[in-house]
DRENGU-845193 format. One line per 5 residues: number of its first residue (from 0); their letters; for each residue x, y, z of C-alpha. Coordinates in steps of 0.02 Angstrom, whole numbers, plus 32768, in hexadecimal, padded with zeros to 4 digits. Example, Ala and Ser with C-alpha at 12.3 -4.5 7.8 and 13.67 -1.06 7.14 Angstrom:
DRENGU-845193
0 = AS = 8267,7F1F,8186; 82AC,7FCB,8165
//
This chain:
DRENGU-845193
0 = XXXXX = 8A4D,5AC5,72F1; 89D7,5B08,726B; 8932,5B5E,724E; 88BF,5B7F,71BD; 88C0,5C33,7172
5 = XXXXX = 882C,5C20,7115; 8827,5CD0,70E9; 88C3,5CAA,705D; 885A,5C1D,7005; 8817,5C97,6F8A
10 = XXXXX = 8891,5D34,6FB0; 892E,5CBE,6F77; 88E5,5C78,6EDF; 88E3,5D21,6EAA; 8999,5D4C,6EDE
15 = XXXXX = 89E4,5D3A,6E32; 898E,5DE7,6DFA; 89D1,5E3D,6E82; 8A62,5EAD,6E9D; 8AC8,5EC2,6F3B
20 = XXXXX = 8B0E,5F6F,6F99; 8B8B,5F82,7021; 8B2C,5F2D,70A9; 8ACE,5EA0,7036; 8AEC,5DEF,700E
25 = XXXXX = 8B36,5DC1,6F70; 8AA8,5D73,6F00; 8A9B,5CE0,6E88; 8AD7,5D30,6DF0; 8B4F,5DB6,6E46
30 = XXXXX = 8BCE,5D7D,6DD0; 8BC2,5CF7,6D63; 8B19,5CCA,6CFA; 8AE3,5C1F,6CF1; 8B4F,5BC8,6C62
35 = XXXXX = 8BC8,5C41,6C33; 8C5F,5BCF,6C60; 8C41,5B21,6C23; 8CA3,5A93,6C67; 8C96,5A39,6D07
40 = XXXXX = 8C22,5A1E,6D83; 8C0A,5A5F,6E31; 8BE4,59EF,6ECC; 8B77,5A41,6F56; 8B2F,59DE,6FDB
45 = XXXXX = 8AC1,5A5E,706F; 8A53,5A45,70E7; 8989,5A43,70C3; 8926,5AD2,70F4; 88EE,5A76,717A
50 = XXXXX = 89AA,5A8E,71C6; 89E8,5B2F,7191; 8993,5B6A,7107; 8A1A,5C0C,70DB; 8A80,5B6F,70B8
55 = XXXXX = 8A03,5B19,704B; 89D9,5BCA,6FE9; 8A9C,5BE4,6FCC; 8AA4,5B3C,6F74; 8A06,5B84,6F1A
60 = XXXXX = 8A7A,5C0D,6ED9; 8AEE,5BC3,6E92; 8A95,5B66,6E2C; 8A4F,5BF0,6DE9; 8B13,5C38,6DD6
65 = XXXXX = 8B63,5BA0,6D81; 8ABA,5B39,6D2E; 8ABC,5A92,6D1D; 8B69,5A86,6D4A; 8B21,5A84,6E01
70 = XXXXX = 8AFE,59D8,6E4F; 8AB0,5A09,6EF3; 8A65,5988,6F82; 8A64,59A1,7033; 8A70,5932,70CB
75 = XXXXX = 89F2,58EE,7136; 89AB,594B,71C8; 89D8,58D2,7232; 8A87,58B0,7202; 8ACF,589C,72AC
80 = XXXXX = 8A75,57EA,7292; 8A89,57C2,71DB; 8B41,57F6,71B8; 8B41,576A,7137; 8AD6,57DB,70C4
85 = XXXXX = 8B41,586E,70E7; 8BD5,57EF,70AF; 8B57,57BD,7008; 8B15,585E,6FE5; 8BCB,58A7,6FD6
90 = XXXXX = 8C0F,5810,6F84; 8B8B,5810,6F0E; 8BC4,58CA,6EC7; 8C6F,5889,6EAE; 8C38,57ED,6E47
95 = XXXXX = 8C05,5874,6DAE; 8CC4,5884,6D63; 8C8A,5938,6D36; 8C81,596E,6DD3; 8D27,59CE,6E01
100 = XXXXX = 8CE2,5A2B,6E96; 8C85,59F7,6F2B; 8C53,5A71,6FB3; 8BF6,5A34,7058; 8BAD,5AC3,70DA
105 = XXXXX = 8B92,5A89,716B; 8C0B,5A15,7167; 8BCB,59AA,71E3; 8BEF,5909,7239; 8C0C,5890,71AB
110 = XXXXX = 8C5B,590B,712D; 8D06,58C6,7167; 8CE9,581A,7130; 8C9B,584D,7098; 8D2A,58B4,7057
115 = XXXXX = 8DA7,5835,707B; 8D3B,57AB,7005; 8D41,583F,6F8E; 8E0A,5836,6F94; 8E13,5788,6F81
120 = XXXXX = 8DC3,5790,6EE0; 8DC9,5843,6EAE; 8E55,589E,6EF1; 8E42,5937,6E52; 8DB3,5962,6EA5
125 = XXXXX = 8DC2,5A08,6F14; 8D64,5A0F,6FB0; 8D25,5A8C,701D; 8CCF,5A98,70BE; 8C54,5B1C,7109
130 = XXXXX = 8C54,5B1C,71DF; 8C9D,5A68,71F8; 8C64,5A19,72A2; 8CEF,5997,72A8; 8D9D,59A4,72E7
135 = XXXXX = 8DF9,5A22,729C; 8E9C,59AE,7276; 8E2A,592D,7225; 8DE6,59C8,71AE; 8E92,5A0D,716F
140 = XXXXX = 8EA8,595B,7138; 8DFC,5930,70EE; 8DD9,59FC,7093; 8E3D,5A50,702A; 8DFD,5AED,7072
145 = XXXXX = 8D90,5B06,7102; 8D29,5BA2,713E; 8CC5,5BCC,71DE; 8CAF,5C62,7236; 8D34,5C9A,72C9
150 = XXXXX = 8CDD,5C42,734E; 8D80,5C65,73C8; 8D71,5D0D,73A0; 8CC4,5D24,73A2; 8CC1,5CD5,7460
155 = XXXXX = 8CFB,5D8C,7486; 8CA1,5DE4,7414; 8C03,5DB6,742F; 8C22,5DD9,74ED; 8C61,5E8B,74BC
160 = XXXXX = 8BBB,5E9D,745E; 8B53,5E68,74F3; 8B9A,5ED6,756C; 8B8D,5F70,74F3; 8AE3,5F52,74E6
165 = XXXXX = 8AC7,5F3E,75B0; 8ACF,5EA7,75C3; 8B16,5E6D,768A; 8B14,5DB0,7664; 8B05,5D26,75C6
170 = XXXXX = 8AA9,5C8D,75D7; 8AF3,5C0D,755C; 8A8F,5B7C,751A; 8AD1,5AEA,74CE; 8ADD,5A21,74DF
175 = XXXXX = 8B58,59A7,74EA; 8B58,597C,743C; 8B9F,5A34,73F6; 8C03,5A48,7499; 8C6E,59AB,7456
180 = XXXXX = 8CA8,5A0C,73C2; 8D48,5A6C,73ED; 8D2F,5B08,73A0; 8C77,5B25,73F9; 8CCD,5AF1,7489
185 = XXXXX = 8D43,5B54,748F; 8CD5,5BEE,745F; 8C7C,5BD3,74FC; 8D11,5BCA,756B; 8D45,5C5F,7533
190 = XXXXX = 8CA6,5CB2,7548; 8CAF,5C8D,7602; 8D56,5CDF,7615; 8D0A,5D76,75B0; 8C80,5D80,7619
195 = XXXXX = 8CE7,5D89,76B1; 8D67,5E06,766D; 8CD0,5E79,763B; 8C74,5E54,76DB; 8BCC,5DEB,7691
200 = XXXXX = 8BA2,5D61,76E5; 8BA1,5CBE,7666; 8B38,5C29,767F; 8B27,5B79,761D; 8A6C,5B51,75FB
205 = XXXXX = 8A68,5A9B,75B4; 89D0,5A97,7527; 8995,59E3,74E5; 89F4,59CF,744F; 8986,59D3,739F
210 = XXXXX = 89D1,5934,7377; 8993,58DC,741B; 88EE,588D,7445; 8872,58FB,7437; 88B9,5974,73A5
215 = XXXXX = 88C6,5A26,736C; 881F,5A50,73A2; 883C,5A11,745A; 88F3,5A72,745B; 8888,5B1B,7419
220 = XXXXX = 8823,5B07,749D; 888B,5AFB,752B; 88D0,5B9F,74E5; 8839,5BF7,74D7; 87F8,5BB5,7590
225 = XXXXX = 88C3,5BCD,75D0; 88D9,5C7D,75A7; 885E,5CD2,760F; 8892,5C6D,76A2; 8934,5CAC,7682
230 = XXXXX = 88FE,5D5E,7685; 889D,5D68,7718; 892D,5D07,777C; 89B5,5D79,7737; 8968,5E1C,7705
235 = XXXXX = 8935,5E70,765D; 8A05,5E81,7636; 8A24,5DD7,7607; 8A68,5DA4,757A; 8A42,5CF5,7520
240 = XXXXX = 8A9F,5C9D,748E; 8A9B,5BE1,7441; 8B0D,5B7B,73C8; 8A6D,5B2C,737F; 8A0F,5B75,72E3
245 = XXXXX = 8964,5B4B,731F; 8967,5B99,73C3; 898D,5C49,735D; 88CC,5C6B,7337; 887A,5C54,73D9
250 = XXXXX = 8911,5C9F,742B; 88F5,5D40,73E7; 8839,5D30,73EF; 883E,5D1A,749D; 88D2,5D98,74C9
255 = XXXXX = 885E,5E0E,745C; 87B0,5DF1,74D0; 8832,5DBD,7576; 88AE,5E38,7565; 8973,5E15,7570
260 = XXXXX = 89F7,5E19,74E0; 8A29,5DC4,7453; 8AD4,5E0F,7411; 8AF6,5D8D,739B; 8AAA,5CE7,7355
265 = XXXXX = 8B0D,5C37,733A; 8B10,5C5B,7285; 8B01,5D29,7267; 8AAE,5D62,71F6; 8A19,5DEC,71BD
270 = XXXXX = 89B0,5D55,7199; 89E0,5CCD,721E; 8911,5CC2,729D; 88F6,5D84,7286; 8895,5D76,71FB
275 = XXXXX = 8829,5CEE,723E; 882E,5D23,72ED; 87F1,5DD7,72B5; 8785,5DA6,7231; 87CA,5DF3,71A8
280 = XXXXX = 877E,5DD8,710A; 87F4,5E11,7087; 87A4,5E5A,6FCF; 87CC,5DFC,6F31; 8837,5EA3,6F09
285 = XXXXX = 88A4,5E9E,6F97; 88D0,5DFA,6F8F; 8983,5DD8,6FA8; 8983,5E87,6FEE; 89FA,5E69,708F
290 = XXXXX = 89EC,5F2F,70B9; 893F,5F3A,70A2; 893D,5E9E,7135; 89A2,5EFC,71A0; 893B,5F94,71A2
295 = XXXXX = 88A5,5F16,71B8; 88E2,5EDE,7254; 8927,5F75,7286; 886F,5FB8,7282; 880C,5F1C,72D3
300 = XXXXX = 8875,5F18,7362; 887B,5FE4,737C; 87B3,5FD4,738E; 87D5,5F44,7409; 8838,5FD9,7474
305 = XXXXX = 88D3,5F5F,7462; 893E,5FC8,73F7; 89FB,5F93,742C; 89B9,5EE9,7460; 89F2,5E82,73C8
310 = XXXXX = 8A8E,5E71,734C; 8ABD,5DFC,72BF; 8B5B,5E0C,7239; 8B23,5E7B,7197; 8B09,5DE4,712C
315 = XXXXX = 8AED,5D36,7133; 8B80,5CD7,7161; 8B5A,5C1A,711E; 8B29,5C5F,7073; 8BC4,5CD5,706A
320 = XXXXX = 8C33,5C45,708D; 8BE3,5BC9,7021; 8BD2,5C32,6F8E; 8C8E,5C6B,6FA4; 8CD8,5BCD,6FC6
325 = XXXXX = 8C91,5B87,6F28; 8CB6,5BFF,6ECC; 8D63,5C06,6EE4; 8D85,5B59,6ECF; 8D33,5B6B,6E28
330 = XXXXX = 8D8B,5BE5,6DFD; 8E37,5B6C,6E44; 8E06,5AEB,6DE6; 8E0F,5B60,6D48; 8EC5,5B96,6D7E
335 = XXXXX = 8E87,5C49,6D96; 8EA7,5C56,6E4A; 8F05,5BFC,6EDE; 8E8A,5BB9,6F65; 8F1D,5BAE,6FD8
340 = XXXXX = 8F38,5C73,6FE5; 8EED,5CC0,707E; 8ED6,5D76,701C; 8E84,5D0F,6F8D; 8E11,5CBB,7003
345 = XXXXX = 8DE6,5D62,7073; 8DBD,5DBD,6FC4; 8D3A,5D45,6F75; 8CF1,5D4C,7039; 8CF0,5E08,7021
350 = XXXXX = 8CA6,5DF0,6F8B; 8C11,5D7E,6FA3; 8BF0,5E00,7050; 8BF7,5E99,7007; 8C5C,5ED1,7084
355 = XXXXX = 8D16,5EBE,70C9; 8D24,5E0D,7135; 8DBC,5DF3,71A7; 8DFD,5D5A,71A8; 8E7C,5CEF,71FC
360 = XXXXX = 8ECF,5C1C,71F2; 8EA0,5BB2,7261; 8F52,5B72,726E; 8FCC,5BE0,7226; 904B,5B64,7212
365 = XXXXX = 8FE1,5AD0,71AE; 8F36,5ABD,717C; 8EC9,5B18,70F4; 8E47,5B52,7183; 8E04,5C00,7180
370 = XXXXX = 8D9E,5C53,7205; 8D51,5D10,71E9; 8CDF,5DA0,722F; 8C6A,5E0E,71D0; 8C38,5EAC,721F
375 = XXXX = 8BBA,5EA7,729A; 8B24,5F09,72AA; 8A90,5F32,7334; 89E8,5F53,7319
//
């Protein structure tokens, strides 16, 4: 997964000055000003920008938020082979005894491990996970909470989307590697079977995988080279999505130039390859400015003639979760709240969106797992 947004190097930086309306993201100092509670310290490990940079930037934000009090690293980009650092990197937050709070997004392969070395040695310390890719049992032991989008869910949604739009059939790329987690597996099955109920015809493109000889660039372009082959087999009213971050930008570049659809990206969001595939250069006064995006990329794709073509959720999912998740176990570890109550949860979501977020448990019956939909938008 994961792609650089290079327009939010500058616009991000700049997010602390910035307010927020109905359909913007919450920004760095929505709420709390760097150093007004004094205390403990905050654990965040991300990924780099090189990975998912809406990740990176939300780390970014809190630190403006909270200070000092934020300890933020990230893992290495690629993890899949050095899950030992993951393990260090995550240890290595827990070894400061002021740290009461550690918050990992994406929580990927290796966050397990780390969290239980945390517990050996630290078990006061509340954790939280952003998108876990391991087994879901293995997480509602390791996190204290755990939040992801509704990926079940969305394996209908997005196919309602797609067929709103016009579209007669998905094409679904992915790898072995993602199709091994259950949740993305899952997702897809139950794509197929919305596909057939709606009548769209669903096929399984296998990309190379990022993490696989060869790289992101060689997974970009198969994308780029894939998708016009795609149309011109199957017709202008295809639809395409991928579970991997870097495929988003020359996805949409090439749907934009190829035609086709894309109703929904792995990780929605405003700012997740449209900026970058449309070249959008954003001013230094609308940084931050998640409805001045929108209309941005509303605009660039109406004077491609593919108005209708496109759709995303209203803000950006990874830094909604990570900034909400962290803040409410702050907030936990202060006794203010309980990070165990669902309405508690859905409201500092709502919060940190801007906008109301449904939300659901994994597993009703155990586990601390949430999984939620913001509102979805087209362009």
């Amino acid at each position: 997964m994961f792609k650089r947004l290079t327009f939010l190097l500058a616009a991000l930086a700049l997010a602390a000055a910035m307010g927020c309306s109905s359909q913007q993201a919450r920004t760095a100092d929505s709420s709390r000003p760097a150093g007004q509670v004094a205390g403990f310290k905050i654990g965040i490990m991300t990924g780099t920008v090189s990975q998912n940079e809406e990740e990176f930037r939300a780390g970014q934000q809190l630190a403006a938020r909270y200070g000092d009090r934020i300890k933020h690293v990230t893992y290495p980009d690629n993890f899949m082979q050095e899950q030992e650092t993951v393990i260090a990197q995550l240890v290595g937050l827990a070894a400061d005894p002021a740290v009461k709070v550690i918050v990992v997004g994406q929580a990927i392969p290796g966050t397990i491990a780390g969290a239980r070395k945390i517990r050996e040695q630290r078990p006061d310390i509340l954790i939280g996970f952003v998108e876990p890719h391991e087994d879901p049992a293995m997480v509602n032991e390791a996190a204290d909470i755990a939040v992801q989008p509704d990926q079940l869910e969305r394996g209908r949604t997005i196919i309602a989307e797609a067929a709103a739009m016009g579209a007669k059939r998905l094409i679904h790329y992915s790898f072995p590697r993602h199709m091994s987690q259950e949740l993305l597996a899952r997702r897809r099955d139950i794509m197929k079977e919305a596909c057939a109920e709606k009548g769209l015809d669903f096929q399984f493109v296998t990309a190379p995988d990022p993490m696989a000889e060869g790289g992101l660039p060689a997974t970009q372009q198969f994308v780029l080279e894939d998708v016009p082959r795609e149309v011109k087999k199957y017709g202008p009213q295809t639809a395409f999505f991928s579970t991997n971050c870097g495929m988003q930008d020359p996805l949409i570049r090439s749907v934009l130039a190829n035609g086709g659809y894309v109703p929904e990206q792995c990780c929605p969001s405003p700012t997740h390859g449209y900026p970058t595939a449309l070249g959008i250069a954003v001013p230094p006064d609308k940084a931050g400015d998640i409805a001045y995006i929108n209309s941005e990329n509303r605009r660039i794709i109406a004077e491609h003639n593919m108005t209708g073509h496109f759709g995303t959720w209203i803000a950006p999912e990874s830094m909604v979760a990570i900034r909400a998740v962290t803040n409410l176990l702050v907030d936990a570890v202060e006794k203010k709240v309980d990070y165990k109550d669902q309405a508690t949860v859905q409201k500092y979501l709502a919060d940190e969106a801007g906008a109301a977020v449904k939300i659901s448990k994994y597993d009703e019956k155990q586990g601390n797992q949430y999984l939620f939909l913001l509102d979805h938008i087209v362009y």
